[in-house]
C-alpha positions as CSV (number, residue, x, y, z in Angstrom):
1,X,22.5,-23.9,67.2
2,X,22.6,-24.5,71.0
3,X,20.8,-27.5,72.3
4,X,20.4,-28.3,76.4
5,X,18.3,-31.8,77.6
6,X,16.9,-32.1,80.8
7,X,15.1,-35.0,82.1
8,X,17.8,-37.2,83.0
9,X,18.2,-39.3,86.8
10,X,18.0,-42.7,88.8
11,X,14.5,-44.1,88.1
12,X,14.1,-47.9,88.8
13,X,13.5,-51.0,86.3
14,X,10.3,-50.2,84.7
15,X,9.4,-47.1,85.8
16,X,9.1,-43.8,83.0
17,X,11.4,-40.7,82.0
18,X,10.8,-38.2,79.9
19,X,13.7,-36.1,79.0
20,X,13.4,-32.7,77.0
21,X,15.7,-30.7,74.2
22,X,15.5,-27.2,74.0
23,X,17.2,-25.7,71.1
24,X,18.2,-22.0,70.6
25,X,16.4,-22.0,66.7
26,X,13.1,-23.1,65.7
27,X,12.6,-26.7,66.3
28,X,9.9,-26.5,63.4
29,X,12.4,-25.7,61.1
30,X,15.3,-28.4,61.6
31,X,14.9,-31.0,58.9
32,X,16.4,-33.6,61.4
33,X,16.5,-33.7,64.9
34,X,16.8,-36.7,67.5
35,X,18.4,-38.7,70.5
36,X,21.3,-40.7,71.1
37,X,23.1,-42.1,73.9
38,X,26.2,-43.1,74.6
39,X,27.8,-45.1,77.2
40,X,31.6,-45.5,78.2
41,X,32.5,-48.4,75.9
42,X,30.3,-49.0,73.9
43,X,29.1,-46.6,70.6
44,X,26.5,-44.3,70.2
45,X,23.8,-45.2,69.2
46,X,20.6,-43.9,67.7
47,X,17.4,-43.9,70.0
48,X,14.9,-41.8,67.7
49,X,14.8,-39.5,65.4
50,X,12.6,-37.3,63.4
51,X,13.3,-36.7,60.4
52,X,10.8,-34.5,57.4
53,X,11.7,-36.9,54.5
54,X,12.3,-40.5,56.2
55,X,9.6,-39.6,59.0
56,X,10.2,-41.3,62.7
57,X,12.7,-43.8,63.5
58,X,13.4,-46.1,66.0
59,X,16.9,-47.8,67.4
60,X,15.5,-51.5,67.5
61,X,16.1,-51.5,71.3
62,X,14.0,-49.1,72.2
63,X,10.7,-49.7,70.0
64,X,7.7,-49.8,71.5
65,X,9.2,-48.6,75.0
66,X,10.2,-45.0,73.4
67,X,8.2,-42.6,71.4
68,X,10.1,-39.3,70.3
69,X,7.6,-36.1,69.5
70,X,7.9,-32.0,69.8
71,X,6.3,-29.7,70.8
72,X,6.6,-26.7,68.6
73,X,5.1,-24.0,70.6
74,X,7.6,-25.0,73.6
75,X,9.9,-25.4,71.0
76,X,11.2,-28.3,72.8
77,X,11.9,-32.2,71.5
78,X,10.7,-35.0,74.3
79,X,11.8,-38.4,74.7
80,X,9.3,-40.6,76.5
81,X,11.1,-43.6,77.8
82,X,8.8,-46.2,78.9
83,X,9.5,-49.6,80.7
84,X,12.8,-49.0,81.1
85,X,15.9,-51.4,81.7
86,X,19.1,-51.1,83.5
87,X,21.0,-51.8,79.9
88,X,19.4,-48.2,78.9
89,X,21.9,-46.5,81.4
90,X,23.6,-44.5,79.5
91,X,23.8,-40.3,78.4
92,X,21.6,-39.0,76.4
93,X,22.0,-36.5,73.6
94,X,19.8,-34.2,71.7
95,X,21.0,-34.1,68.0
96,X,20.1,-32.0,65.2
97,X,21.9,-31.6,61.3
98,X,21.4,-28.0,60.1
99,X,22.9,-27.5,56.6
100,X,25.6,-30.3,56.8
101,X,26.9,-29.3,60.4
102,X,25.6,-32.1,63.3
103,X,24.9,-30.4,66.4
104,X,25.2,-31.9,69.7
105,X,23.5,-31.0,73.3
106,X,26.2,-31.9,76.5
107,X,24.0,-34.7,77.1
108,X,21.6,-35.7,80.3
109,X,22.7,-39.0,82.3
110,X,19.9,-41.4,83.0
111,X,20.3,-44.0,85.2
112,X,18.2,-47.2,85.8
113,X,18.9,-49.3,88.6
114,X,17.4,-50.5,92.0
């Protein structure tokens, strides 16, 4: 499985993003697929996820400023990043678990700052 975001840039404090995951299989048929981000350190950490037997989930700081969803027509996973903060400057990766194996995009860099 090949994944590839796009999306990522500068935006300012506050403004919107929405990044995009394409994957080389069927989106529909991955039982688990989300976004992470990682910034030098600090750990990765989990943004959102979706998931066919726990549903969607949320890293507690992003709720209620992000909202993961797919389109499976497009085959693409989106992350809408609202209200954004300078502390969510970090790269962001599409992830997806496909019979045991995690697989990883190369990550897109957003960065928020005036």
């Amino acid at each position: 499985v090949q994944l590839v975001e796009s999306g990522g840039g500068l935006v300012q404090p506050g403004e919107s993003r929405r990044l995009s995951c394409g994957a080389s299989g069927s989106i529909r048929s991955f039982n688990l697929i989300g976004w992470y981000r990682h910034a030098p350190g600090k750990q990765r950490e989990l943004v959102a996820s979706l998931s066919r037997s726990v549903g969607i989930s949320y890293g507690d700081s992003v709720k209620g400023r992000f909202t993961i969803f797919k389109d499976d027509a497009k085959n693409l996973l989106y992350l809408q990043m609202n209200s954004l903060k300078p502390e969510d400057t970090e790269l962001y990766y599409c992830n997806t678990l496909l019979l045991g194996v995690k697989y990883w995009g190369p990550g897109t860099q957003v960065t928020v700052s005036s």
